[in-house]
C-alpha positions as CSV (number, residue, x, y, z in Angstrom):
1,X,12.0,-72.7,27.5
2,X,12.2,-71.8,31.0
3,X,11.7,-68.4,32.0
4,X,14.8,-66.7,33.9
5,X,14.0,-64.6,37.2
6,X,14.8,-60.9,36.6
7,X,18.0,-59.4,38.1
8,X,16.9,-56.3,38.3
9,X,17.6,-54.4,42.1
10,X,14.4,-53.2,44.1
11,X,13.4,-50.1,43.6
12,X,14.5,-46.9,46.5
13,X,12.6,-46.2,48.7
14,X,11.5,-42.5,49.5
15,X,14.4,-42.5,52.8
16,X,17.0,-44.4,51.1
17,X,16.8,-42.1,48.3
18,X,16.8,-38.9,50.4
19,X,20.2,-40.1,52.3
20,X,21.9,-41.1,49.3
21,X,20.9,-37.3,47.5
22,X,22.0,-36.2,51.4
23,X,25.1,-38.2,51.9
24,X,26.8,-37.0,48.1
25,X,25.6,-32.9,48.5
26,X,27.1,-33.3,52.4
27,X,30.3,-33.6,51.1
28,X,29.9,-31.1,48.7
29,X,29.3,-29.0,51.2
30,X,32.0,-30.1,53.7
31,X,34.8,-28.4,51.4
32,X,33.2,-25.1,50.5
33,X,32.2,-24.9,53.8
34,X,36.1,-24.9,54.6
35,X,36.7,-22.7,51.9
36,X,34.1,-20.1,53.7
37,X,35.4,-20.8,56.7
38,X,39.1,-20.0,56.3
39,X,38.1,-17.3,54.3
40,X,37.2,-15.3,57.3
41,X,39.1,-17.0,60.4
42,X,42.7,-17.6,58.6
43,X,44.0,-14.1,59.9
44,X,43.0,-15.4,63.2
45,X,45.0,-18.6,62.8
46,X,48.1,-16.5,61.7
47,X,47.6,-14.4,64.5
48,X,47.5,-17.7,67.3
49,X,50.1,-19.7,65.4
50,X,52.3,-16.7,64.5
51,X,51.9,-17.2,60.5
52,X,53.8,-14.6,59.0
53,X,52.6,-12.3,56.1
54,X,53.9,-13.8,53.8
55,X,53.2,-17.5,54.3
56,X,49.3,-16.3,55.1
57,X,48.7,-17.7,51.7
58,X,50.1,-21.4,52.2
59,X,47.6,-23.0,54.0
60,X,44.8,-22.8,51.1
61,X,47.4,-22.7,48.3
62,X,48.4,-26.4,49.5
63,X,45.2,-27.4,49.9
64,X,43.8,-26.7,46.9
65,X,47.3,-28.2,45.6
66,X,46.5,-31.3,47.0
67,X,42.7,-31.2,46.1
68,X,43.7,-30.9,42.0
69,X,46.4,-33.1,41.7
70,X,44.9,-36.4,43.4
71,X,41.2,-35.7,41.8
72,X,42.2,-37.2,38.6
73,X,43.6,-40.0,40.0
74,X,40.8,-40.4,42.8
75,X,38.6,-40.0,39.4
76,X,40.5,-43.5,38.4
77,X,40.0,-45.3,41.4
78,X,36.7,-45.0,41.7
79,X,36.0,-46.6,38.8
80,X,38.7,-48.9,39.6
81,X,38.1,-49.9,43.4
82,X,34.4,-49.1,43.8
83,X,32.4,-45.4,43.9
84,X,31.1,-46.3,47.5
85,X,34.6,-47.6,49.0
86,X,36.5,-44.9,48.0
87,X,33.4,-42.4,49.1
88,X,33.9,-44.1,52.9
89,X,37.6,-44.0,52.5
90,X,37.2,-40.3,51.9
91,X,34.8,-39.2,54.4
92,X,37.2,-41.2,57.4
93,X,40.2,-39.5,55.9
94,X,38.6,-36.0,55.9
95,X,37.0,-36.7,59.5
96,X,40.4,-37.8,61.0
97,X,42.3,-34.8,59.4
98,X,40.4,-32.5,60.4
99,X,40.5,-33.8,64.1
100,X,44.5,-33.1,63.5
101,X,44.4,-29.8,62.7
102,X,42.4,-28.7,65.6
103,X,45.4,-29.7,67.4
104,X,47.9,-28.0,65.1
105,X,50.8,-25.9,67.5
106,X,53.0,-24.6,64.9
107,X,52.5,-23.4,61.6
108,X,54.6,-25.8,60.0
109,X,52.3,-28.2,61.5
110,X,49.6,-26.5,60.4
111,X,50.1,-26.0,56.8
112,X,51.1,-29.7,56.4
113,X,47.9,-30.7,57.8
114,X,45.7,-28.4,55.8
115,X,47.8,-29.5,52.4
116,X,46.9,-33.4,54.1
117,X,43.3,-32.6,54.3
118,X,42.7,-31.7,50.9
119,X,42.7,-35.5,50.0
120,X,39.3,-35.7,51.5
121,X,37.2,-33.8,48.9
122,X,39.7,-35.1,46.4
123,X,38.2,-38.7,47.3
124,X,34.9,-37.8,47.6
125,X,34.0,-35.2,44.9
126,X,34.6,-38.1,41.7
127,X,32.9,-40.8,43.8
128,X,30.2,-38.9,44.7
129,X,29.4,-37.7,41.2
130,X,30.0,-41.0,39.9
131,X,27.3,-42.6,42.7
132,X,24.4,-40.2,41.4
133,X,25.4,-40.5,37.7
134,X,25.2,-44.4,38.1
135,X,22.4,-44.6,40.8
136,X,19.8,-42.8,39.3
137,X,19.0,-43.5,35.7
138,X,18.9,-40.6,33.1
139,X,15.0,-39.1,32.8
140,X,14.2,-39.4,36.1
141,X,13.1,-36.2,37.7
142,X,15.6,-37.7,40.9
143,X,18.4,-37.5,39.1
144,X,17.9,-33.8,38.4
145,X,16.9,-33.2,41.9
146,X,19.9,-34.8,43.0
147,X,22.4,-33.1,41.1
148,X,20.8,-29.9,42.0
149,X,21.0,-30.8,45.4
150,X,25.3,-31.6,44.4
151,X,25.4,-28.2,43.2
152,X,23.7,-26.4,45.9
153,X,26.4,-27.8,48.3
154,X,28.4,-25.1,46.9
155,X,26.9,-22.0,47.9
156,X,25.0,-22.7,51.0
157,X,28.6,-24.5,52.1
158,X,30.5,-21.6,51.3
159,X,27.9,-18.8,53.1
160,X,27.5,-21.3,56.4
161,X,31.3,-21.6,56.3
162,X,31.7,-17.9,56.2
163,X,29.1,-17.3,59.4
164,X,30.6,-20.2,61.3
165,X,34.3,-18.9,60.7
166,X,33.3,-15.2,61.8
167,X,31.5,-16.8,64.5
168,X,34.0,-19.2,65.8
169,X,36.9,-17.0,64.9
170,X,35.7,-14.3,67.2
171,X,37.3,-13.4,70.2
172,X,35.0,-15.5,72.4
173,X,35.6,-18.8,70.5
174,X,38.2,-20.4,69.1
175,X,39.5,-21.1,65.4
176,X,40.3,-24.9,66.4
177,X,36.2,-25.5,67.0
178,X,35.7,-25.2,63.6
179,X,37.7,-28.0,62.4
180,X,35.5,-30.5,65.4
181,X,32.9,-29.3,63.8
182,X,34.1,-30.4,60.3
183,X,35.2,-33.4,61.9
184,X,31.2,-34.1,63.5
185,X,30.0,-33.2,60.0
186,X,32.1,-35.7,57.8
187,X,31.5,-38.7,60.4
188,X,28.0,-38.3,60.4
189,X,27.8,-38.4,56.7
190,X,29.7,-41.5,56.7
191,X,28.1,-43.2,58.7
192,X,24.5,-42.2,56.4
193,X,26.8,-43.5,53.3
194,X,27.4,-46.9,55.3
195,X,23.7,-47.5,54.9
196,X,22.0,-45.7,52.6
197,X,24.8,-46.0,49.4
198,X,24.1,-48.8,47.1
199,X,27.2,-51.4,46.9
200,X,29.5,-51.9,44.4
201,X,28.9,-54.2,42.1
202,X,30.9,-56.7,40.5
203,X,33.9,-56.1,42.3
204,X,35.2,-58.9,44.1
205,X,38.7,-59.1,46.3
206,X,40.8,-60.7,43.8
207,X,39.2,-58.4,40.6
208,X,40.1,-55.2,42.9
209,X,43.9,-56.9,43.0
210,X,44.2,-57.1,39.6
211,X,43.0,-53.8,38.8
212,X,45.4,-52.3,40.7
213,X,48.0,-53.8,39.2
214,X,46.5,-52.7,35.8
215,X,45.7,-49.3,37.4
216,X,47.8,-46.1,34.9
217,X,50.1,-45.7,38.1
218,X,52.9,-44.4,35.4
219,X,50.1,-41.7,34.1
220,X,49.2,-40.9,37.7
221,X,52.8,-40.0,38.4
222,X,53.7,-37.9,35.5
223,X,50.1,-36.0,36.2
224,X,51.1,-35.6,39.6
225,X,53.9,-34.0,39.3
226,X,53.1,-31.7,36.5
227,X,49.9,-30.6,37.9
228,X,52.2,-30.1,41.5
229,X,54.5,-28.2,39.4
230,X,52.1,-25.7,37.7
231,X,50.2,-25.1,40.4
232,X,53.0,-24.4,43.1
233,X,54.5,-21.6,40.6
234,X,51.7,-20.0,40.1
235,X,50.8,-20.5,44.4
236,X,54.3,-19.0,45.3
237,X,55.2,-16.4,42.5
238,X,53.8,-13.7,44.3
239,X,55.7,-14.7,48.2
240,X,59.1,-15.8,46.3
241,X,61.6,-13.0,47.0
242,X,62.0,-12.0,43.7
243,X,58.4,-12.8,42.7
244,X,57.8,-14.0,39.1
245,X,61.5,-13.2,38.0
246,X,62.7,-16.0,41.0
247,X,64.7,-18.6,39.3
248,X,62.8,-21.6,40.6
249,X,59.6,-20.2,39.0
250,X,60.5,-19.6,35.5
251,X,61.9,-23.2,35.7
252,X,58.5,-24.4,37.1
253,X,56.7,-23.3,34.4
254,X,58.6,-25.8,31.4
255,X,59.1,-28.4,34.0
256,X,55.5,-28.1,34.6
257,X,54.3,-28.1,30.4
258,X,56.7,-30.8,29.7
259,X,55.2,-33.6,32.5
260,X,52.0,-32.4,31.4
261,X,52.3,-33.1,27.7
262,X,54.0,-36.2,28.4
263,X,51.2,-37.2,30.4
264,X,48.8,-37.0,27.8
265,X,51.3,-38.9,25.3
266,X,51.4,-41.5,27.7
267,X,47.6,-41.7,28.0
268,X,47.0,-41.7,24.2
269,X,49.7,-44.9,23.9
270,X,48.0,-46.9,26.4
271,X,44.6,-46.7,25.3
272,X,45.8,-47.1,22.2
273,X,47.2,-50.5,23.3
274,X,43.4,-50.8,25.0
275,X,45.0,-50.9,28.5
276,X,43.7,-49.1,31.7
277,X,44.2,-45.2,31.1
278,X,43.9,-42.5,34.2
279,X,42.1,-40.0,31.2
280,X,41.3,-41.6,28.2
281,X,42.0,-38.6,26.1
282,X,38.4,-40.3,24.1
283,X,36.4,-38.9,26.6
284,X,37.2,-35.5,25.5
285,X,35.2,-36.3,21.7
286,X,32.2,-36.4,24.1
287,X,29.7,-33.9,23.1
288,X,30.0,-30.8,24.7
289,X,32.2,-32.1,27.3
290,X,35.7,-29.7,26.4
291,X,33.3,-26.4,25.9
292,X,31.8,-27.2,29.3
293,X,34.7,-27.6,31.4
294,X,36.5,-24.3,29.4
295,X,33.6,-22.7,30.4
296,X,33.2,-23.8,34.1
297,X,37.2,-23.1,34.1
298,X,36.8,-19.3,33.4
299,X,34.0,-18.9,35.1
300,X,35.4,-20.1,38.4
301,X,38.5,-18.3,37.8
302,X,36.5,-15.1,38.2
303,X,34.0,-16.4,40.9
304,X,36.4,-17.3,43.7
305,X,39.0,-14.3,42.8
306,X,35.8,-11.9,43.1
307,X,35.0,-13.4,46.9
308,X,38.7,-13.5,48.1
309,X,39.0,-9.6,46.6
310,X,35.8,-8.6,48.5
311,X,36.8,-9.9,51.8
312,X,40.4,-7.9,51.5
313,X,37.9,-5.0,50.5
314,X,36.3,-5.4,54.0
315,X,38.8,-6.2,56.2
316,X,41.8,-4.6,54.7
317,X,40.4,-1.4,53.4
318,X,37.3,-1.0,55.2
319,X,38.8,-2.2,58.5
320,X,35.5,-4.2,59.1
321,X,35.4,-7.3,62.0
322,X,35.5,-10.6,60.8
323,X,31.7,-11.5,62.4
324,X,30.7,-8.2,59.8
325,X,32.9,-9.5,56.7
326,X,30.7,-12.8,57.1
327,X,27.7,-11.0,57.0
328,X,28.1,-8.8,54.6
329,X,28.2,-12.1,52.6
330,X,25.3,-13.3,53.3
331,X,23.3,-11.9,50.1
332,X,25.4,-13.9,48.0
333,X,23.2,-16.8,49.3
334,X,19.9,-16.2,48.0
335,X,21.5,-13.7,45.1
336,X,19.6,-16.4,42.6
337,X,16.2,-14.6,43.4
338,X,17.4,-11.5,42.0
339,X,18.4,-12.9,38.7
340,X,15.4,-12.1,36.7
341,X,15.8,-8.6,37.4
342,X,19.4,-7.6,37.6
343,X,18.4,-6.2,33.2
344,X,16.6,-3.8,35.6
345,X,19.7,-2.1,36.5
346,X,21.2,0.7,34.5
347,X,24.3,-0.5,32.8
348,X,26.2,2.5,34.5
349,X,25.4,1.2,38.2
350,X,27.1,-2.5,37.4
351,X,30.2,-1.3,35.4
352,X,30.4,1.6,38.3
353,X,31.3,-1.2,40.8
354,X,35.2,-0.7,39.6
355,X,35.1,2.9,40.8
356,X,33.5,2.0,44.3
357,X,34.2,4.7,47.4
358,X,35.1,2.2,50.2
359,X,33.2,4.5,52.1
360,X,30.2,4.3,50.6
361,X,27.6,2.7,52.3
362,X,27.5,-1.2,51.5
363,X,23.5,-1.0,50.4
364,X,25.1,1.2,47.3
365,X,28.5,-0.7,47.0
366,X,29.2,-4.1,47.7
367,X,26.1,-5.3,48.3
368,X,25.3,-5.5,44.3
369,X,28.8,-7.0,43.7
370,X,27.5,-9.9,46.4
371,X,23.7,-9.9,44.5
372,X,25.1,-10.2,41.0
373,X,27.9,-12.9,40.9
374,X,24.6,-16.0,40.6
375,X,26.6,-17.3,37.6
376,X,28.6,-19.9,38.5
377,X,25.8,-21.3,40.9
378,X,23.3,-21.0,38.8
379,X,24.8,-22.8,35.9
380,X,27.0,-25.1,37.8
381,X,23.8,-28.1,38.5
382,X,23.6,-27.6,34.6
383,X,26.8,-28.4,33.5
384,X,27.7,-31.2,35.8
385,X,24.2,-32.5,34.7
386,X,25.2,-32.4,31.0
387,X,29.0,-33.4,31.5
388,X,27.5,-36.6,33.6
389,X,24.8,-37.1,30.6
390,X,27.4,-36.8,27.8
391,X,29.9,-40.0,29.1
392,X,29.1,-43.5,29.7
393,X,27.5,-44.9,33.1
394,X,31.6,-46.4,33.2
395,X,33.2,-43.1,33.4
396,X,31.1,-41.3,35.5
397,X,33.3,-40.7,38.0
398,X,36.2,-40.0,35.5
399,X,33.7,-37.0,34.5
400,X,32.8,-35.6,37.9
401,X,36.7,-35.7,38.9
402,X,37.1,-33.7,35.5
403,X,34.4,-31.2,36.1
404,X,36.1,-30.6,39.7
405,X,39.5,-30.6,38.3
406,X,38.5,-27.6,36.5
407,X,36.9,-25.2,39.3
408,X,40.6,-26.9,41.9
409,X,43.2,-25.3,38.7
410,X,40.7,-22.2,37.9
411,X,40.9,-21.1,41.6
412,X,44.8,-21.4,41.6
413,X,45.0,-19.7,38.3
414,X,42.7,-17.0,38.8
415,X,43.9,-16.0,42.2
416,X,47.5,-15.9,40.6
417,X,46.2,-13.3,38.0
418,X,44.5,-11.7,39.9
419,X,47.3,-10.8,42.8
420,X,49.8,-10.1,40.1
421,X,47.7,-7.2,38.6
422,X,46.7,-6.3,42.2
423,X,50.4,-6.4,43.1
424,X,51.4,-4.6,40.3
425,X,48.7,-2.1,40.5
426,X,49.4,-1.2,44.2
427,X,53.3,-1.1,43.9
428,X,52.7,1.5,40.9
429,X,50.3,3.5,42.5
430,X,52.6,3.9,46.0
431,X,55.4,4.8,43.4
432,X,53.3,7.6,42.1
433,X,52.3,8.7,45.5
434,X,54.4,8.1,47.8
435,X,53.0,10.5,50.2
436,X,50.0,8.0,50.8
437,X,51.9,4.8,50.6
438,X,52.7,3.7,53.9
439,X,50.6,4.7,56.9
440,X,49.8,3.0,60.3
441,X,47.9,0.3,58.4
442,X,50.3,-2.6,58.1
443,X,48.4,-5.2,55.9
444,X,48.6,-8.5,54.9
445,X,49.0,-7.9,51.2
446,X,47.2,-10.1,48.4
447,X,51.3,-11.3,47.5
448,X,54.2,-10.1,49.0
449,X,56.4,-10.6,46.1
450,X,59.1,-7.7,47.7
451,X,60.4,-7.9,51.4
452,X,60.1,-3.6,50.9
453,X,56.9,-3.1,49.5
454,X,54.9,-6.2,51.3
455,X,52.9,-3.6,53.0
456,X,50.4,-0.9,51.2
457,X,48.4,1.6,51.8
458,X,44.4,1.4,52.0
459,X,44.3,3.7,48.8
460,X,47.1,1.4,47.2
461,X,45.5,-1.8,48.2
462,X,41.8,-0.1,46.6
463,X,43.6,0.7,43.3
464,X,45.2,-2.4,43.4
465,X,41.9,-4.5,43.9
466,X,39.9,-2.5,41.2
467,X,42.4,-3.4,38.8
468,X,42.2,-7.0,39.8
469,X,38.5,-6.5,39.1
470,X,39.1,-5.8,35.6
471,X,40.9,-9.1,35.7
472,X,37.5,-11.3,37.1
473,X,35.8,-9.1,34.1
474,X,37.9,-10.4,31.8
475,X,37.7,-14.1,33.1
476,X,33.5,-13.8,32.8
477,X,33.8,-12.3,29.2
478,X,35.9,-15.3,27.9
479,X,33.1,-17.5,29.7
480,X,30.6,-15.5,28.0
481,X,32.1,-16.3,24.9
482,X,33.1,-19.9,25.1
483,X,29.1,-20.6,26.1
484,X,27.6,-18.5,23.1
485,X,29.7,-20.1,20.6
486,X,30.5,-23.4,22.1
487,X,26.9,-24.3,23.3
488,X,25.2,-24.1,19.3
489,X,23.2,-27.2,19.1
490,X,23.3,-28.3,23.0
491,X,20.5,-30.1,23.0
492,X,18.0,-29.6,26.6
493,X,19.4,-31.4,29.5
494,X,16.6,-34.2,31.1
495,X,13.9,-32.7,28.8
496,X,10.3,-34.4,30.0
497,X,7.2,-34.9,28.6
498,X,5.8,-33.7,32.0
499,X,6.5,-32.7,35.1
500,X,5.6,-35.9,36.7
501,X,6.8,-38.4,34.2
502,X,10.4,-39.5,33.3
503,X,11.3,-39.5,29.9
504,X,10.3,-42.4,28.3
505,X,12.6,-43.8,24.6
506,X,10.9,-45.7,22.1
507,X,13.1,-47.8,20.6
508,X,12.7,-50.4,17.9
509,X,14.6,-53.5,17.9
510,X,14.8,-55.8,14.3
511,X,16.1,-58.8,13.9
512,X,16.9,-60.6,10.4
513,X,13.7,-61.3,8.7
514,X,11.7,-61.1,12.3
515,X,8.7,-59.1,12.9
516,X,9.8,-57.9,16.4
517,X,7.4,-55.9,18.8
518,X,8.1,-52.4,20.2
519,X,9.3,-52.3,23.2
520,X,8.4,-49.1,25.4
521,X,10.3,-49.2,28.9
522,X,11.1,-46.6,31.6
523,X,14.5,-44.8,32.3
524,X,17.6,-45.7,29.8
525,X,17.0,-48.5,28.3
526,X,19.5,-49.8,25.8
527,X,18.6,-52.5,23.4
528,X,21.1,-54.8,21.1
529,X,20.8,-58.1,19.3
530,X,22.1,-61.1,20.4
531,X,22.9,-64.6,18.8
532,X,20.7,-67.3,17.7
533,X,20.3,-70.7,19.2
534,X,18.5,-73.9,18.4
535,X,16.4,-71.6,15.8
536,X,14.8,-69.9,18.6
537,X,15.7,-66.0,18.0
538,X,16.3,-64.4,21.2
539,X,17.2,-61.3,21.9
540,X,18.6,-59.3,25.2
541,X,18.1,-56.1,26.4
542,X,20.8,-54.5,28.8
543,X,19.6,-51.7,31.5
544,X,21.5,-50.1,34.0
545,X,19.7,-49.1,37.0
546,X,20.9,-47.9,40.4
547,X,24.2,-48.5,39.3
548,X,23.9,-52.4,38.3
549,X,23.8,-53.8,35.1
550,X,21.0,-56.5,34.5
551,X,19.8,-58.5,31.3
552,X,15.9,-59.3,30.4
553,X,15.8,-62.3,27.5
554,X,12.7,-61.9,25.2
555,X,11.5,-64.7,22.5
556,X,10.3,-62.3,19.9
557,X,7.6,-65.0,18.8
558,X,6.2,-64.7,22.4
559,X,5.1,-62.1,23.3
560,X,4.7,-63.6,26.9
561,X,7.8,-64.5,27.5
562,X,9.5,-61.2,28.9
563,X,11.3,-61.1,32.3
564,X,11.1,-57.4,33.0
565,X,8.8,-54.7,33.4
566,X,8.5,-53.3,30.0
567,X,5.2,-52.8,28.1
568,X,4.7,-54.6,24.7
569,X,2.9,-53.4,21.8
570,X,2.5,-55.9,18.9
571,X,2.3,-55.0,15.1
């Protein structure tokens, strides 16, 4: 029998590999480094496009709207349409927004663009998890690397956002320079994707048709709207004009539950009926998967709450420039070196942090507060790692959109908590002294839920923040708990032999009444039987490798006979 040529795809080389790693963590990077960015220049946008105080909160509120609720669907497409198209797709549509708000002249304007821009990352975040989970097998020490690289987007993103927004936002620059520079950033990386991203594979024009008509457009639509629903409540309870007791925002809240659980109704019917689901609610009995997004869900909640609360500590309170709020940030960035030894601090120091003079002097203060929140960064490579592991090389992008799903609806969530104790905290404390309620600082509160009390005092805006801090406590003790308990038995993510080899499986493969050889081969190597013919018992062996699927045929009663790389050991 004649030998059939392997299928399998030549192997990276050193550059291509690099880009790929650089082209995914790139566009990690390009939304937190928004995030950082508007975290420190939006009160100079409000100020040139006349944003009012209590519409301050819109423009991030609608992107990160916009961001959650097309992430699960993006997360279907990708599968659907193909990891790399979608990825390109992204990066133009993120590029092209961002050249439009640069040239935003209203606020109106502004905020529409801003909620239009959060379909960028929404693209790219599931594709791009979904392009290292499939490119690089499980084992290899890349693969690691890589998604290490994916989760170190975040932070250095995030602190470079906050320097270039108190750079640009100064009063020698403008606020519109950061958005070309998003623009420069995105293009560039999609131009490295172009070349460097391996294609999609079989996906041809008319197979791409018909999975769009298959696509769960009926699930994407009741998702949509639910998810639109919870999140705009919980955005706009704090600006409504009666706050939480509004009568739109009560009614949110069922309208909200009851597209939601119809949603997953609808998902569990159709893949019962084994068609095309947006979340097959199966992936969820994936090991580990549920206690890992609960986890990454709390912990988020308290992450991002914690660095919006800071910066209203140093500009509102402290009265400090934007160009010092962004540097006084800056430790948060290589915080992870200080890990081993924050045990070293006394117990009273840490929990002190609530009861914080704002004028102490920031080496004392905040400075710990930007040391000690690692968390989050430190375990985010780990989890999306494991949640990547845990699914099949088909729904990787279905994960990564779920694993971003969660930190999009824990920032909503948490900042909603958060402002309402604030809020509440602040409004009690000015009705207990009144005398140091108002003064000449005017501020932009964290929600202005009354047209009377929108602005507080520094001393009501302090209590009101410490109290919120108890909130982001609460949010990191309910992580705490999820991981003790729900990690038991989690076995080691990409546990090696060495540091310089890739795990290697050895798996045995019998056949009826066959002696069969061993067969010892690198990365994930899946093995199955297949059928007889003409007496000759073959059997196949399926491997996916950089994102391809390929089949090796091996006579088991020659050893010579084996199209692929794999070493053979007889009995």
């Amino acid at each position: 029998m004649a030998e059939p040529q392997s299928t399998t795809p030549p192997p990276l080389s050193n550059l291509k590999t690099t880009l790929i790693v650089t082209s995914v963590s790139g566009v990690t990077l390009l939304g937190s480094f928004l995030s950082g960015a508007l975290t420190i220049a939006l009160p100079s946008v409000a100020e040139d496009l006349g944003i009012s105080a209590a519409n301050l909160q819109w423009p991030v509120s609608m992107y990160s709207l916009v961001n959650g609720v097309f992430l699960l669907v993006a997360g279907g497409l990708a599968d659907t349409l193909g990891r790399k198209t979608l990825f390109l797709v992204g990066t133009a549509a993120f590029a092209i927004i961002a050249l439009g708000v640069s040239f935003a002249q209203t606020s109106f304007s502004f905020i529409i663009l801003m909620s239009l821009l959060g379909l960028g990352p929404a693209i790219l975040s599931p594709a791009g998890a979904g392009i290292l989970g499939a490119t690089f097998p499980p084992g290899s020490r890349i693969r690691t690397i890589a998604f290490a690289s994916l989760g170190a987007g975040q932070p250095i993103g995030f602190i470079t956002g906050l320097v270039a927004g108190g750079i640009l936002s100064s009063k020698w620059c403008v606020w519109r320079s950061l958005y070309w520079l998003l623009c420069g950033l995105s293009t560039g990386l999609g131009v490295t994707a172009i070349y460097s991203l391996p294609p999609d594979v079989h996906l041809t024009r008319s197979r791409m048709i018909s999975q769009l008509k298959e696509f769960d457009w009926i699930g994407a639509l009741l998702s949509s709207i639910g998810a639109t629903s919870l999140i705009f409540a919980l955005s706009d309870a704090e600006s409504a004009p009666d706050g939480w007791s509004t009568p739109y925002i009560p009614a949110l809240l069922p309208t909200a539950a009851t597209f939601l659980v119809s949603f997953l109704w609808w998902e569990e019917k159709r893949e019962q009926n084994q068609k095309h689901v947006l979340m097959p609610l199966s992936i969820w009995r994936a090991k580990g998967l549920g206690t890992m997004i609960a986890m990454i869900f709390c912990a988020w909640a308290a992450f991002n709450s914690m660095q919006y609360l800071a910066t209203l500590m140093y500009q509102q309170v402290q009265r400090i420039s934007p160009l010092r709020t962004a540097i006084y940030f800056l430790p948060m960035a290589g915080s992870g070196t200080c890990v081993p030894s924050a045990a070293k601090f006394p117990t009273r120091l840490i929990c002190s942090l609530r009861q914080m003079d704002p004028n102490a002097n920031y080496g004392f203060g905040m400075l710990w507060v930007m040391l000690l929140s690692v968390g989050p960064d430190l375990f985010f490579s780990a989890a999306n790692l494991h949640i990547q592991n845990s699914v099949g090389e088909d729904k990787q992008a279905l994960a990564g959109s779920l694993f971003m799903i969660a930190t999009r609806y824990a920032t909503a969530l948490g900042l909603a908590v958060c402002s309402a104790v604030s809020t509440a905290e602040a409004r009690r404390y000015t009705q207990k002294k009144p005398s140091n309620s108002f003064d000449t600082f005017n501020s932009t509160s964290i929600a202005s839920s009354s047209s009377d009390e929108s602005s507080f005092s520094p001393d009501a805006l302090l209590q009101g923040l410490r109290a919120a801090g108890w909130a982001c406590l609460a949010f990191t003790i309910l992580a705490f708990i999820i991981a003790v308990f729900g990690l038991r038995g989690t076995d080691i993510v990409e546990k090696r032999t060495s540091d310089d080899e890739p795990t290697r499986y050895n798996e045995e493969i019998e056949l009826p009444e066959l002696r069969t050889p061993t067969v010892q081969a690198e990365g994930n190597l899946r093995a199955e039987k297949s059928g007889f013919e003409g007496g000759d018992a073959e059997f196949s062996r399926d491997s996916t490798v950089y994102g391809s699927t390929f089949r090796s045929r091996m006579n088991p009663t020659d050893t010579n006979s084996i199209s692929s790389d794999a070493a053979v050991a007889p009995l």
